[in-house]
C-alpha positions as CSV (number, residue, x, y, z in Angstrom):
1,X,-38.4,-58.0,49.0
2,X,-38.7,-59.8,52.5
3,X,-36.1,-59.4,55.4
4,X,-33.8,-62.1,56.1
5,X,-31.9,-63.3,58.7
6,X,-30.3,-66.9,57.9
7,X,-30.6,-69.7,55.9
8,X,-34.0,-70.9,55.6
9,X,-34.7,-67.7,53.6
10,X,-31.9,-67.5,51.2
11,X,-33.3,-71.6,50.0
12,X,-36.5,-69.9,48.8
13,X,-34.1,-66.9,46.6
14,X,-34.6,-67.0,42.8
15,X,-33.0,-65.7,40.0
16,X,-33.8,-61.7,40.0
17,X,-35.8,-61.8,43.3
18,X,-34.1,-59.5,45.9
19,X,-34.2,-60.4,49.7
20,X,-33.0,-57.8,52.0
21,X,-30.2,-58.8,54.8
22,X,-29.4,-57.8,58.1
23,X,-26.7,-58.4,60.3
24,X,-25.4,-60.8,63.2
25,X,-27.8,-60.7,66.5
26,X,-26.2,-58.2,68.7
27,X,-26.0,-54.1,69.0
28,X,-23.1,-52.6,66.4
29,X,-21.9,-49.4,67.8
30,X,-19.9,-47.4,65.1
31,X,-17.8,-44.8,65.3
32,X,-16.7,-42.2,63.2
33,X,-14.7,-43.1,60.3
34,X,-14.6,-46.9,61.5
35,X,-14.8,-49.5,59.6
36,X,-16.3,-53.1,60.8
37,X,-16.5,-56.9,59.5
38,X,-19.4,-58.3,60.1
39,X,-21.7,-61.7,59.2
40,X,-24.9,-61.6,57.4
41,X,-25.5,-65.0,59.1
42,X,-25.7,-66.8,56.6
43,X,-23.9,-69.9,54.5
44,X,-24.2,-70.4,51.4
45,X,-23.8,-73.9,50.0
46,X,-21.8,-73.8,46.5
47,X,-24.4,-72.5,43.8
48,X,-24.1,-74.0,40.6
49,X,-24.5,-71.3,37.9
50,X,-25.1,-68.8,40.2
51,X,-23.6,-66.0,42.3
52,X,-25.3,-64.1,45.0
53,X,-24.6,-60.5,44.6
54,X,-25.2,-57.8,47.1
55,X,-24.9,-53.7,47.5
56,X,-26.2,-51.5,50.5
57,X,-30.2,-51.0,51.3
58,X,-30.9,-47.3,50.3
59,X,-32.8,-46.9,53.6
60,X,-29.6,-48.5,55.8
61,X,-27.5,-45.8,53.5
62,X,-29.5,-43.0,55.5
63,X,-28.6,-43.7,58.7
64,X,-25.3,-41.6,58.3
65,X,-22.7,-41.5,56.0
66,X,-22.7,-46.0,56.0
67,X,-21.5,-47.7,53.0
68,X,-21.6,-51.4,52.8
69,X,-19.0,-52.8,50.7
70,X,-20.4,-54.3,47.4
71,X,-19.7,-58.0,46.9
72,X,-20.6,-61.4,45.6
73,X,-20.0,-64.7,46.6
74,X,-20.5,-68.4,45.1
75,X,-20.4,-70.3,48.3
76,X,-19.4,-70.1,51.8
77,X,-20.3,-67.0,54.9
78,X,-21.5,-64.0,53.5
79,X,-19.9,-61.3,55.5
80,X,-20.4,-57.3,54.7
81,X,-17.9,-54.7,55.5
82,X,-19.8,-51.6,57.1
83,X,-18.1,-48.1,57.6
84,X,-19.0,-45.2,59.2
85,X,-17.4,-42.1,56.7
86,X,-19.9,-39.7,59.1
87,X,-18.5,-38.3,62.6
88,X,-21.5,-39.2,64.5
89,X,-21.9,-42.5,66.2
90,X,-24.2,-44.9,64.5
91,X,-25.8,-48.1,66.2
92,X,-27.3,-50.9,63.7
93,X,-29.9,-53.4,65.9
94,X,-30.7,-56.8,65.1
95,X,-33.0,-56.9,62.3
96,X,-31.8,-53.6,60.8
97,X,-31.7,-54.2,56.7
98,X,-28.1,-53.4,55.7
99,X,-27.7,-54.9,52.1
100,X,-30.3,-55.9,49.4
101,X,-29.3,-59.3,47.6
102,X,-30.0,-61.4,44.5
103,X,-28.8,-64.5,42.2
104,X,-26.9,-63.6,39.0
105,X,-26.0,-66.1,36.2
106,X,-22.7,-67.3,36.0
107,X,-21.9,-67.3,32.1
108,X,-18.7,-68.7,30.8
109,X,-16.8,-67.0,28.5
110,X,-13.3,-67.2,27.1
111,X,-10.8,-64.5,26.4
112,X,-8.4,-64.0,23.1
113,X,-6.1,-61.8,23.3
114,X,-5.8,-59.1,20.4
115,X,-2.9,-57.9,19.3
């Protein structure tokens, strides 16, 4: 895995290779029990077939009771919500790894209800 921090990266990401992600450029002071929005810096142009999926870094999941909302997205700014369930403060600096990503298939499917 490789740290990112914008676009140019995520062009390179294939199917089943995981990038790791940080967030915007500035100091993120959280306190307890907050809960934040923030941007991974990135857009992601519409993906055909594809989804980019992410979860939080095991190693950003240390820093003190941080959980990173677990998402995907098929086009558009990827943005992570990041809160703080420990009663500490707890800063995240630019180029801290918050979330590991990767491409999933898309597969089409059709439902039939059973009665």
């Amino acid at each position: 895995a490789k740290p990112i921090s914008g676009v140019p990266e995520m062009a390179n990401l294939q199917p089943h290779n995981l990038v790791k992600m940080g967030v915007a450029p500035t100091v993120l002071q959280l306190g307890g029990r907050t809960t934040v929005q923030v941007s991974a810096g990135i857009h992601l142009l519409p993906l055909s077939n594809y989804k980019l999926v992410w979860t939080t870094d095991p190693e950003f999941a240390k820093k003190g009771g941080l959980i990173l909302n677990t998402g995907h997205i098929t086009s558009g700014e990827v943005s992570f919500s990041i809160t703080n369930v420990g009663k500490n403060i707890v800063a995240i600096s630019p180029g801290d790894v918050v979330a590991i990503a990767w491409l999933e298939p898309i597969y089409p499917f059709e439902l039939e209800r059973v009665v």
